[in-house]
mmCIF file of the N, C-alpha and C atoms, coordinates in Angstrom:
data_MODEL
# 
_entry.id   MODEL 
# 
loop_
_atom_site.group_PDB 
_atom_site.id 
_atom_site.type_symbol 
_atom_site.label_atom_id 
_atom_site.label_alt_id 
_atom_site.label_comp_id 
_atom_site.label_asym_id 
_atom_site.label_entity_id 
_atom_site.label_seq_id 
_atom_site.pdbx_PDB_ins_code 
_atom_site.Cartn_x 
_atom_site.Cartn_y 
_atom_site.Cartn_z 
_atom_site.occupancy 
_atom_site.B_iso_or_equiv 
_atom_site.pdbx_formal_charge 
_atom_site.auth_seq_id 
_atom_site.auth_comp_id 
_atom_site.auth_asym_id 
_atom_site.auth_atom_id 
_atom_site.pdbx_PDB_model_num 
ATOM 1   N N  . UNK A 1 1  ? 2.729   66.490 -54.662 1.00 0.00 ? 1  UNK A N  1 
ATOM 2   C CA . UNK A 1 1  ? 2.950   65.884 -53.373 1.00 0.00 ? 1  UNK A CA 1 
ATOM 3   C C  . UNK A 1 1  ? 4.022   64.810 -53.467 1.00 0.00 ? 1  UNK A C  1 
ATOM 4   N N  . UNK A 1 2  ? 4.204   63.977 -54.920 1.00 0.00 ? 2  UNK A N  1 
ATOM 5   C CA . UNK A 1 2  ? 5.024   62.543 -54.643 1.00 0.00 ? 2  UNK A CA 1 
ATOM 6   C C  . UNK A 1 2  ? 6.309   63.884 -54.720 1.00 0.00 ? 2  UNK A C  1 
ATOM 7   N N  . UNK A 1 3  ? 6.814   64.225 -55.678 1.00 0.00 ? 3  UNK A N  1 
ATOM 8   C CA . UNK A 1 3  ? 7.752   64.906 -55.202 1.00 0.00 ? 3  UNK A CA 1 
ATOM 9   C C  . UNK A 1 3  ? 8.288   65.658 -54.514 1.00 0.00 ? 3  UNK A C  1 
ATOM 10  N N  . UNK A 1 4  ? 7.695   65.976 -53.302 1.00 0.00 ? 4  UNK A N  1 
ATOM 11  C CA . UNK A 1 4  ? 8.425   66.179 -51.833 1.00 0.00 ? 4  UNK A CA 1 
ATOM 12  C C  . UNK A 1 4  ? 8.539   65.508 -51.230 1.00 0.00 ? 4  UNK A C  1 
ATOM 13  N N  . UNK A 1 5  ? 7.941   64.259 -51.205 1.00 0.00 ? 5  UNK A N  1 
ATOM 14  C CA . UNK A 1 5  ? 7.718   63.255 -50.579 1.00 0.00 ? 5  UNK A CA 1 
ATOM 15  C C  . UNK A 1 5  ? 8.852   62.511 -50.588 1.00 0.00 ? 5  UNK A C  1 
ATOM 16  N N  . UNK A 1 6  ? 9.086   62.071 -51.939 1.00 0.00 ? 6  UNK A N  1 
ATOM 17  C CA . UNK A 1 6  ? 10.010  61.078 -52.586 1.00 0.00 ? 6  UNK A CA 1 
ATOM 18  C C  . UNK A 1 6  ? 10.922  62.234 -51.698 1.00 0.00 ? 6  UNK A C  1 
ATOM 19  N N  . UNK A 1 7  ? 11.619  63.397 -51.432 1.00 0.00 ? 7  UNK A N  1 
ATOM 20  C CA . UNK A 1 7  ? 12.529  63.335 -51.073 1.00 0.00 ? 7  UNK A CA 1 
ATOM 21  C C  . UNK A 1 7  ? 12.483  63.285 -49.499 1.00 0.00 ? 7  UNK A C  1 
ATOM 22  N N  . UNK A 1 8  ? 11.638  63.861 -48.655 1.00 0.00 ? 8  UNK A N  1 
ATOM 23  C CA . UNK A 1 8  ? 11.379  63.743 -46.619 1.00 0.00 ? 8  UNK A CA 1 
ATOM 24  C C  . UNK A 1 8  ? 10.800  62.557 -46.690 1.00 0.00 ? 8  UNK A C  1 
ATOM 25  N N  . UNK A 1 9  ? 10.171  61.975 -47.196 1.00 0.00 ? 9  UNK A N  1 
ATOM 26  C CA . UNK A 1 9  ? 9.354   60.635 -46.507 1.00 0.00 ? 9  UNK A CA 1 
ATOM 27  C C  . UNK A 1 9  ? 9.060   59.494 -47.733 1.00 0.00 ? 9  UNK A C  1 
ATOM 28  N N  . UNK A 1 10 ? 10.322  59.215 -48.336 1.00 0.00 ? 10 UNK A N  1 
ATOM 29  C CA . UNK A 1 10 ? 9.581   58.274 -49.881 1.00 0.00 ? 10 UNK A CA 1 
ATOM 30  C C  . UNK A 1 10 ? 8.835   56.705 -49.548 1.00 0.00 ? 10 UNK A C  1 
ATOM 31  N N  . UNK A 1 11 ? 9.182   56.327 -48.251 1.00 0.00 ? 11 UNK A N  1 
ATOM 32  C CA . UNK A 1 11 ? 8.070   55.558 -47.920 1.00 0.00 ? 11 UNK A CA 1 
ATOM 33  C C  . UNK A 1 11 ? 6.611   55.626 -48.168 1.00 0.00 ? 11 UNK A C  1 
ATOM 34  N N  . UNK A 1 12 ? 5.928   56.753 -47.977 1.00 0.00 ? 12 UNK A N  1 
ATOM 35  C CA . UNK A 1 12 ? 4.833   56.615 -48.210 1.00 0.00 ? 12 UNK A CA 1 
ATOM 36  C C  . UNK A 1 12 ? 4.173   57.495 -49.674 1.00 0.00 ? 12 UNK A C  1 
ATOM 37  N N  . UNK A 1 13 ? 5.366   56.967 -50.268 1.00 0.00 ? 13 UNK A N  1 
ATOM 38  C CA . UNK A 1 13 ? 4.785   57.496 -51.698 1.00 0.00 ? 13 UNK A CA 1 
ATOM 39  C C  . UNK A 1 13 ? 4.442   56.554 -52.454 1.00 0.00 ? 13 UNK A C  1 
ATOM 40  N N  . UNK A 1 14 ? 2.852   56.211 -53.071 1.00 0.00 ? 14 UNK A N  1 
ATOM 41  C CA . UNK A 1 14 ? 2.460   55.122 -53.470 1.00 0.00 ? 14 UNK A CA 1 
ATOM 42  C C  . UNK A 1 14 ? 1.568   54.337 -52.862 1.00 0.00 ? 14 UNK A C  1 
ATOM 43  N N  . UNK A 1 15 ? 1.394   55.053 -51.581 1.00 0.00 ? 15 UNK A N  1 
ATOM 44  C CA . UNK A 1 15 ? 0.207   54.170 -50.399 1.00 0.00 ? 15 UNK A CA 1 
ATOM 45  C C  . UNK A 1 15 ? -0.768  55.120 -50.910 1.00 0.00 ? 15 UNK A C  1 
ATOM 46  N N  . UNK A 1 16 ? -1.982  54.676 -50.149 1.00 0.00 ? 16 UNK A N  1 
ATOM 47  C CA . UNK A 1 16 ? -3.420  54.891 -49.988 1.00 0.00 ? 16 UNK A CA 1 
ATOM 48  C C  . UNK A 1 16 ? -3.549  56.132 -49.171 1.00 0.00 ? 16 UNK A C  1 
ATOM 49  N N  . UNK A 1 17 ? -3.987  57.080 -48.638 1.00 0.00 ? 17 UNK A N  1 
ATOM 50  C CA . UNK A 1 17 ? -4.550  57.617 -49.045 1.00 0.00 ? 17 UNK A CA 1 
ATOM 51  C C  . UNK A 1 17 ? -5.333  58.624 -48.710 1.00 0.00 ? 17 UNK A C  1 
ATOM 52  N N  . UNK A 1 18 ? -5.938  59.579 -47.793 1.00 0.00 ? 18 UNK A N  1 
ATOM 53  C CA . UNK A 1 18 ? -7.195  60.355 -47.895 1.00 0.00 ? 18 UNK A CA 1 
ATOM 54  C C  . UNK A 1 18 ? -6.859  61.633 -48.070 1.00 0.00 ? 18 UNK A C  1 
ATOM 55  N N  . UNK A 1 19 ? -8.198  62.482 -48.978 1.00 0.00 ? 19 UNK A N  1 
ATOM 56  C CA . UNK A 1 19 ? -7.517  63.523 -49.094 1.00 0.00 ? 19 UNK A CA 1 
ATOM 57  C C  . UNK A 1 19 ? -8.899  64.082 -48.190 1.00 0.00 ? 19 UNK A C  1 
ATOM 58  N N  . UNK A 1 20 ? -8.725  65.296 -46.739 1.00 0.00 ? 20 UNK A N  1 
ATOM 59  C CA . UNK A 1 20 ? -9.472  65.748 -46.152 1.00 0.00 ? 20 UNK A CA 1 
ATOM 60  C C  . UNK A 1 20 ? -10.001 67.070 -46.637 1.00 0.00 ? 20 UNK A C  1 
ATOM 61  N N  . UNK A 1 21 ? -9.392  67.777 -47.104 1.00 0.00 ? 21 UNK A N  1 
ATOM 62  C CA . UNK A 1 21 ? -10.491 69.244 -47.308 1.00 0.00 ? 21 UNK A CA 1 
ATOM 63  C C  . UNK A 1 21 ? -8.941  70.075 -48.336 1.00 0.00 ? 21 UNK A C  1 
ATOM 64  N N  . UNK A 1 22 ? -9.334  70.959 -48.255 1.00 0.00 ? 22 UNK A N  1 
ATOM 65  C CA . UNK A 1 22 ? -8.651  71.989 -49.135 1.00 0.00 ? 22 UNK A CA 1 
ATOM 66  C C  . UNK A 1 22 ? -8.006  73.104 -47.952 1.00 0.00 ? 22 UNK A C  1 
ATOM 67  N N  . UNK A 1 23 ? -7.059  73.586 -48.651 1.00 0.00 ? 23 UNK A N  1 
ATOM 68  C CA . UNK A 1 23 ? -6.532  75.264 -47.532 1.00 0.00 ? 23 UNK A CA 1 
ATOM 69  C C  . UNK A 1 23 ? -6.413  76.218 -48.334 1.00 0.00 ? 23 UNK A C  1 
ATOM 70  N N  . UNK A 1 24 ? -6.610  77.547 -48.039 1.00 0.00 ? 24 UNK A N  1 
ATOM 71  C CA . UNK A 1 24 ? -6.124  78.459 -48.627 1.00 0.00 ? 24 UNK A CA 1 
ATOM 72  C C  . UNK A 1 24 ? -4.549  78.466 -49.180 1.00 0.00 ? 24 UNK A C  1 
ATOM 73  N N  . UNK A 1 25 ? -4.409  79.638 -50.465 1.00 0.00 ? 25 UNK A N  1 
ATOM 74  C CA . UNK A 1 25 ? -3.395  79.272 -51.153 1.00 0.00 ? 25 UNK A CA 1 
ATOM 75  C C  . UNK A 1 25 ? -2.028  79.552 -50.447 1.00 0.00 ? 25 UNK A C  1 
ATOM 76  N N  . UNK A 1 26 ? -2.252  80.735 -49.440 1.00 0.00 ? 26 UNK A N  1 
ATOM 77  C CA . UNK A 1 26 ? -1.182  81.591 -48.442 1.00 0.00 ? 26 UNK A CA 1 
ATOM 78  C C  . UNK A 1 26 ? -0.930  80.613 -47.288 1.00 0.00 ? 26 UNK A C  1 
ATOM 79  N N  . UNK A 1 27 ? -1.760  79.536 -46.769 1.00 0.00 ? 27 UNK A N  1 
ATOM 80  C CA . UNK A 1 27 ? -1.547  78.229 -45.756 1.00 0.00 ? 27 UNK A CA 1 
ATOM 81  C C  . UNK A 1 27 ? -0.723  77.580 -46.178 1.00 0.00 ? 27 UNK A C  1 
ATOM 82  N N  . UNK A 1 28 ? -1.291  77.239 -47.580 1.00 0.00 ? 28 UNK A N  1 
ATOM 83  C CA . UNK A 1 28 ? -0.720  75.863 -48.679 1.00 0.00 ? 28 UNK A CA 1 
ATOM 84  C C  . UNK A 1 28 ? 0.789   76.400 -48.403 1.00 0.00 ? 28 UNK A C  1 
ATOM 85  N N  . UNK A 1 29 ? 1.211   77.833 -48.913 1.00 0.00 ? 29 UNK A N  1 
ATOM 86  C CA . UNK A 1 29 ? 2.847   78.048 -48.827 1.00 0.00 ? 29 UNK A CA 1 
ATOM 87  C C  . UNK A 1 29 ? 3.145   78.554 -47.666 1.00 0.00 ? 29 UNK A C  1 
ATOM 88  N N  . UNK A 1 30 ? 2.832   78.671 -46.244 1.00 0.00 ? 30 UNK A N  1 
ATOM 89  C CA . UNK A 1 30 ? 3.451   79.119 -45.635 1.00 0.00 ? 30 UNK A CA 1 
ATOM 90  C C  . UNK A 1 30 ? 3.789   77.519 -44.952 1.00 0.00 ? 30 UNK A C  1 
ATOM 91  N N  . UNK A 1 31 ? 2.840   76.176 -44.876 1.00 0.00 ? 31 UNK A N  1 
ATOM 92  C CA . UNK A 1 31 ? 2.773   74.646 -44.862 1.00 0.00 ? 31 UNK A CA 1 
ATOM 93  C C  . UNK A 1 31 ? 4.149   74.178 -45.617 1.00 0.00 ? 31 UNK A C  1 
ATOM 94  N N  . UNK A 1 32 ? 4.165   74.800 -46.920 1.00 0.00 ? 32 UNK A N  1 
ATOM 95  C CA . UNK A 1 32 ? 5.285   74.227 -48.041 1.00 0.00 ? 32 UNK A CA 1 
ATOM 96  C C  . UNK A 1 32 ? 6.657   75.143 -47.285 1.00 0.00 ? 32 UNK A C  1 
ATOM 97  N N  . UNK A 1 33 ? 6.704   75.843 -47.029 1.00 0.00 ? 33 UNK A N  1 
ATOM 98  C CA . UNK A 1 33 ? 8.133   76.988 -46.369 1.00 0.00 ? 33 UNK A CA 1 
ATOM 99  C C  . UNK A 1 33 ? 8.266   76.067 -45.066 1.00 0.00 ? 33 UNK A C  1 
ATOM 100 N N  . UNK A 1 34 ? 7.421   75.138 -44.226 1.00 0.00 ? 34 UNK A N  1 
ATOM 101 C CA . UNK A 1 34 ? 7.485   74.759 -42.377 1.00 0.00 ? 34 UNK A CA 1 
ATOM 102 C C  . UNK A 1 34 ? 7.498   75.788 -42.270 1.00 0.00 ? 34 UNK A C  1 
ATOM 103 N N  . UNK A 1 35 ? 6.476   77.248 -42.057 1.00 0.00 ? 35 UNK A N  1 
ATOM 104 C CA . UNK A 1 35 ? 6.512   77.917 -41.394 1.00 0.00 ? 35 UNK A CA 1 
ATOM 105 C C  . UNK A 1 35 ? 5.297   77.552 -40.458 1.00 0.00 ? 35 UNK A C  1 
ATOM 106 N N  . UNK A 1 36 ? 4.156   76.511 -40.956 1.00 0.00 ? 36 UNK A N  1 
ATOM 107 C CA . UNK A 1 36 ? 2.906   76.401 -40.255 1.00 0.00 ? 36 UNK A CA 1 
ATOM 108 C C  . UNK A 1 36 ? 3.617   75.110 -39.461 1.00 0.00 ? 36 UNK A C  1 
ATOM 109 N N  . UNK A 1 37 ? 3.393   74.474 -38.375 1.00 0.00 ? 37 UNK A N  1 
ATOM 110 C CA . UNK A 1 37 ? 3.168   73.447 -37.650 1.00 0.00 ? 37 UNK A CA 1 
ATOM 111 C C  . UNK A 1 37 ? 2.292   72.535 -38.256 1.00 0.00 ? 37 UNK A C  1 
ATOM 112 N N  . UNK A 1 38 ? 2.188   71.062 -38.337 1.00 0.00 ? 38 UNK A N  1 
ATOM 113 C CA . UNK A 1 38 ? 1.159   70.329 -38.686 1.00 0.00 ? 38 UNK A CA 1 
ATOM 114 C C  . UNK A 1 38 ? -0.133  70.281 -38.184 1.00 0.00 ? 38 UNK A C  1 
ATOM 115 N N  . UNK A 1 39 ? 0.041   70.928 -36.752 1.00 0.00 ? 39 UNK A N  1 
ATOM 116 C CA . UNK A 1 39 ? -1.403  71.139 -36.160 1.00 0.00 ? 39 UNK A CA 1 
ATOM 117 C C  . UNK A 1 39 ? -2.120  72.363 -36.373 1.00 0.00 ? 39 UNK A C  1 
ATOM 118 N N  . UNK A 1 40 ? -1.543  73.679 -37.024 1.00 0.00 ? 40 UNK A N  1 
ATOM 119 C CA . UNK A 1 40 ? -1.952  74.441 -37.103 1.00 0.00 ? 40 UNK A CA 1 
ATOM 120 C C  . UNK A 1 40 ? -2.021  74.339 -38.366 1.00 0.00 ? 40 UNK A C  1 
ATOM 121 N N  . UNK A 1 41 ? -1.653  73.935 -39.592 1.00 0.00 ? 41 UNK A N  1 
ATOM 122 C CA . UNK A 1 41 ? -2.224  73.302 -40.804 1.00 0.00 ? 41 UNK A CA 1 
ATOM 123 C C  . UNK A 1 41 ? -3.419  72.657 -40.330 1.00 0.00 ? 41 UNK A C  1 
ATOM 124 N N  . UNK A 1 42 ? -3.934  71.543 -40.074 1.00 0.00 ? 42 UNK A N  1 
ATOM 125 C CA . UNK A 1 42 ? -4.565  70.774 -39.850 1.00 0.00 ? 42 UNK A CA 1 
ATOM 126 C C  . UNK A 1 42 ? -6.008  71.800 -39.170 1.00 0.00 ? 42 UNK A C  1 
ATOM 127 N N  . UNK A 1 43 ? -5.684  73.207 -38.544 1.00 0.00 ? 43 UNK A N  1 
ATOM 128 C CA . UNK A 1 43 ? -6.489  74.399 -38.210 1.00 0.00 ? 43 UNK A CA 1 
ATOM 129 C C  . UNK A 1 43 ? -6.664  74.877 -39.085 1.00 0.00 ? 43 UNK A C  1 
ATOM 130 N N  . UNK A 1 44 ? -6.550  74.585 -40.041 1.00 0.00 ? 44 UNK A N  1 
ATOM 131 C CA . UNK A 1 44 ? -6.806  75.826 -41.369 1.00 0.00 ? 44 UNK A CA 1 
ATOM 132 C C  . UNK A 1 44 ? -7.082  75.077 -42.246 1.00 0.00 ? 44 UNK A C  1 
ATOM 133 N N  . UNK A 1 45 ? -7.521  73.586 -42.683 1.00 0.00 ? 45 UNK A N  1 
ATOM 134 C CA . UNK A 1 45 ? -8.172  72.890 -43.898 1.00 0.00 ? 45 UNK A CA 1 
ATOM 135 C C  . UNK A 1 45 ? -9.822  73.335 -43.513 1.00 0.00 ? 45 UNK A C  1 
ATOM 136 N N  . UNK A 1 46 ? -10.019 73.351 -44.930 1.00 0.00 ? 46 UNK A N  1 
ATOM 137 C CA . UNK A 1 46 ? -11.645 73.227 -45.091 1.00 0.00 ? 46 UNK A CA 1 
ATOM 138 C C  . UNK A 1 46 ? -12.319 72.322 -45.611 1.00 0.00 ? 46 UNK A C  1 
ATOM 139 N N  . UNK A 1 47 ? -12.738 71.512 -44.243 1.00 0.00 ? 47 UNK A N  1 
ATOM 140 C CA . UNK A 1 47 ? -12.855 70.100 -44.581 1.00 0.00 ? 47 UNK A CA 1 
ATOM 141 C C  . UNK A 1 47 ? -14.504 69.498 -45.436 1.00 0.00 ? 47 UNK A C  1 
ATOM 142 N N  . UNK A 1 48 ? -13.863 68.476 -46.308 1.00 0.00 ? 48 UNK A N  1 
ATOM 143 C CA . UNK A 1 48 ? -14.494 68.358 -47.417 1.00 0.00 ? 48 UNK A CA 1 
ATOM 144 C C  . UNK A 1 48 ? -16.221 67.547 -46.708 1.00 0.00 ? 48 UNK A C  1 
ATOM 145 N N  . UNK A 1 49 ? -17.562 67.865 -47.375 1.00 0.00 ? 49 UNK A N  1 
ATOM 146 C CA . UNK A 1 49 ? -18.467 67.422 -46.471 1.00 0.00 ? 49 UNK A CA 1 
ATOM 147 C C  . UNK A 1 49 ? -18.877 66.140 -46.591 1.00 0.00 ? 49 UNK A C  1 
ATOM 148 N N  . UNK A 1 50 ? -18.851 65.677 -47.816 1.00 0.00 ? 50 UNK A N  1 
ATOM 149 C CA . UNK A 1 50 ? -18.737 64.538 -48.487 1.00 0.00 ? 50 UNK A CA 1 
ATOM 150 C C  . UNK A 1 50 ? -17.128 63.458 -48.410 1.00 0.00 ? 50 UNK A C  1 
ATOM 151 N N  . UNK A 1 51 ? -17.588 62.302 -48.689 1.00 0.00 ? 51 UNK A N  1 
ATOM 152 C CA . UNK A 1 51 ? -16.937 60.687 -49.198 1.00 0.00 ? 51 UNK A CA 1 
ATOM 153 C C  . UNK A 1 51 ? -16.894 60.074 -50.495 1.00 0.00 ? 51 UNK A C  1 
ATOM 154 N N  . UNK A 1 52 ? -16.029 61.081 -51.619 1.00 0.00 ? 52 UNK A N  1 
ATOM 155 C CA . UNK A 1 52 ? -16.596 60.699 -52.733 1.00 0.00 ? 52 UNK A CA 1 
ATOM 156 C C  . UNK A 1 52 ? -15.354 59.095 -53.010 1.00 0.00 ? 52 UNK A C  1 
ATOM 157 N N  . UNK A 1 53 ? -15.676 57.976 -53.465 1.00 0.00 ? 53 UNK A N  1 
ATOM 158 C CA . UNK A 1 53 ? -14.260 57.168 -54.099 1.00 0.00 ? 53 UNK A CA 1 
ATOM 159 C C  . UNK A 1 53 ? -14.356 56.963 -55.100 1.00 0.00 ? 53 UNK A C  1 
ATOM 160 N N  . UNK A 1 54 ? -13.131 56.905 -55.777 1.00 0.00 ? 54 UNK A N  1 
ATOM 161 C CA . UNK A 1 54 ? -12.995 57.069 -57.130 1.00 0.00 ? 54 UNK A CA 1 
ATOM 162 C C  . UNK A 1 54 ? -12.456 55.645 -57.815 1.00 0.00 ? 54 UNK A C  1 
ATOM 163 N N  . UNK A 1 55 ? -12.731 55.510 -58.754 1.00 0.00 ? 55 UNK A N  1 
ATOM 164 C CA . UNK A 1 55 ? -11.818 54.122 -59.455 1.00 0.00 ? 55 UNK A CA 1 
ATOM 165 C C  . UNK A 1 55 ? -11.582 54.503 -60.645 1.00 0.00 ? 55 UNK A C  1 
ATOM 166 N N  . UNK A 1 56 ? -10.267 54.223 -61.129 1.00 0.00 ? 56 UNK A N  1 
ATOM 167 C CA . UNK A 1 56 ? -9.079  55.055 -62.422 1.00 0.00 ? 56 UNK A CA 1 
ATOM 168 C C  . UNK A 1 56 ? -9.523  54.002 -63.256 1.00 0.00 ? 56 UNK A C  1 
ATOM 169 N N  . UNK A 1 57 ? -10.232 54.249 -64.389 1.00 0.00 ? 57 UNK A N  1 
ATOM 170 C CA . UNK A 1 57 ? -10.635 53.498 -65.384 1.00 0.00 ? 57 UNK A CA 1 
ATOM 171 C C  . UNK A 1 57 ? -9.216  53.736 -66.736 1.00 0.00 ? 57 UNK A C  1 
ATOM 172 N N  . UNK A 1 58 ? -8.883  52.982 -67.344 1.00 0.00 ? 58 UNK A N  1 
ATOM 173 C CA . UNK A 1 58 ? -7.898  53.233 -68.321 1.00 0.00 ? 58 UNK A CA 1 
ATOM 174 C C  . UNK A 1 58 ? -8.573  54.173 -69.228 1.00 0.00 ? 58 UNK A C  1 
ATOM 175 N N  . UNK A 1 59 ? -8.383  54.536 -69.959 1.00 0.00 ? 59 UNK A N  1 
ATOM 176 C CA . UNK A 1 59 ? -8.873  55.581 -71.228 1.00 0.00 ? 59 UNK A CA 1 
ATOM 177 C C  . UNK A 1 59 ? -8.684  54.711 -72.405 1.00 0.00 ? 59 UNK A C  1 
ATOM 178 N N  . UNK A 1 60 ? -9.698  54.471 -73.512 1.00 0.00 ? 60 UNK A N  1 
ATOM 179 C CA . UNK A 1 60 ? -9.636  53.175 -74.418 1.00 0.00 ? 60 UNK A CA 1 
ATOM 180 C C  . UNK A 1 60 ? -11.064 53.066 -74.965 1.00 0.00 ? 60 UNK A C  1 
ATOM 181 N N  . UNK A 1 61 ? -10.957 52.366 -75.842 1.00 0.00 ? 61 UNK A N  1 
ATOM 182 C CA . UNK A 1 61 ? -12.608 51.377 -76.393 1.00 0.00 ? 61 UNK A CA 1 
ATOM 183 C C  . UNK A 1 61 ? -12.779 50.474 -75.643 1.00 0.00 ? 61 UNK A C  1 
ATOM 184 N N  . UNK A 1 62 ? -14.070 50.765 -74.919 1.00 0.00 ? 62 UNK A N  1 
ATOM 185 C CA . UNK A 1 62 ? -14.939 48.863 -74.430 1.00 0.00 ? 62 UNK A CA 1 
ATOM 186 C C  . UNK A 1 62 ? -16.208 49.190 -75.003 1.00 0.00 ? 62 UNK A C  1 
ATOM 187 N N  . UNK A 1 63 ? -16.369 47.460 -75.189 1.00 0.00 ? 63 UNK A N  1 
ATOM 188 C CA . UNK A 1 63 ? -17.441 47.488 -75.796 1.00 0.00 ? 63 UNK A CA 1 
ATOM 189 C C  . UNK A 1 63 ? -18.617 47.850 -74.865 1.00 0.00 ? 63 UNK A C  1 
ATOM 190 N N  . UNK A 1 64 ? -19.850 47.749 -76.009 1.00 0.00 ? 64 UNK A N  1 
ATOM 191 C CA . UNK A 1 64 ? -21.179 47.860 -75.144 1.00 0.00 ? 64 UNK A CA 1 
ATOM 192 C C  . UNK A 1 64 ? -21.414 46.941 -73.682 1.00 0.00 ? 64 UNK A C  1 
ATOM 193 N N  . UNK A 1 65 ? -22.129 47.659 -72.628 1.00 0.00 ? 65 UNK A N  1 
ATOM 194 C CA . UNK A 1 65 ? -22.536 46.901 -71.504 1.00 0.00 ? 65 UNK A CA 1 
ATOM 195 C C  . UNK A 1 65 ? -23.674 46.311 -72.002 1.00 0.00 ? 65 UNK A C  1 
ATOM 196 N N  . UNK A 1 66 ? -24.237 44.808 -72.097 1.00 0.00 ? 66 UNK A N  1 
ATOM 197 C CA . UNK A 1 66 ? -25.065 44.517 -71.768 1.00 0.00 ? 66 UNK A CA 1 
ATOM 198 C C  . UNK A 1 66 ? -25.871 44.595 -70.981 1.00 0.00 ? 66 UNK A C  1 
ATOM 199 N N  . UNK A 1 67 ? -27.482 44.736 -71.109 1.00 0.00 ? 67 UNK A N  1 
ATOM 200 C CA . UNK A 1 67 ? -28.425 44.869 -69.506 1.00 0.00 ? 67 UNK A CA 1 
ATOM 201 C C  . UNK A 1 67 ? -29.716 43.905 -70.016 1.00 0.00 ? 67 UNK A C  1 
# 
């Protein structure tokens, strides 16, 4: 995504955020070609049922949690 972005819209590469549902793979490229409209994309996600959020922990040693 940042790299299409960075080139039609590099403003919002680096913001926040939601990701709504998934599309089929033949949407996904006919979306990537502009052959779909954004509203008729937006007709064809399969939207996710859940709110999961995530937080990017570094990869590394920490020590034990205390309890």
């Amino acid at each position: 995504m940042a790299a299409t972005f960075i080139q039609t819209n590099p403003q919002i590469v680096g913001n926040n955020y939601v990701v709504m549902g998934t599309v089929d793979k033949k949407d996904w490229k006919e979306g990537d070609k502009n052959l779909l409209s954004p509203s008729e994309m937006i007709g064809r996600i399969y939207v996710f049922k859940d709110v999961w959020n995530f937080e990017v922990i570094p990869a590394g040693w920490y020590p034990n949690e205390e309890k």
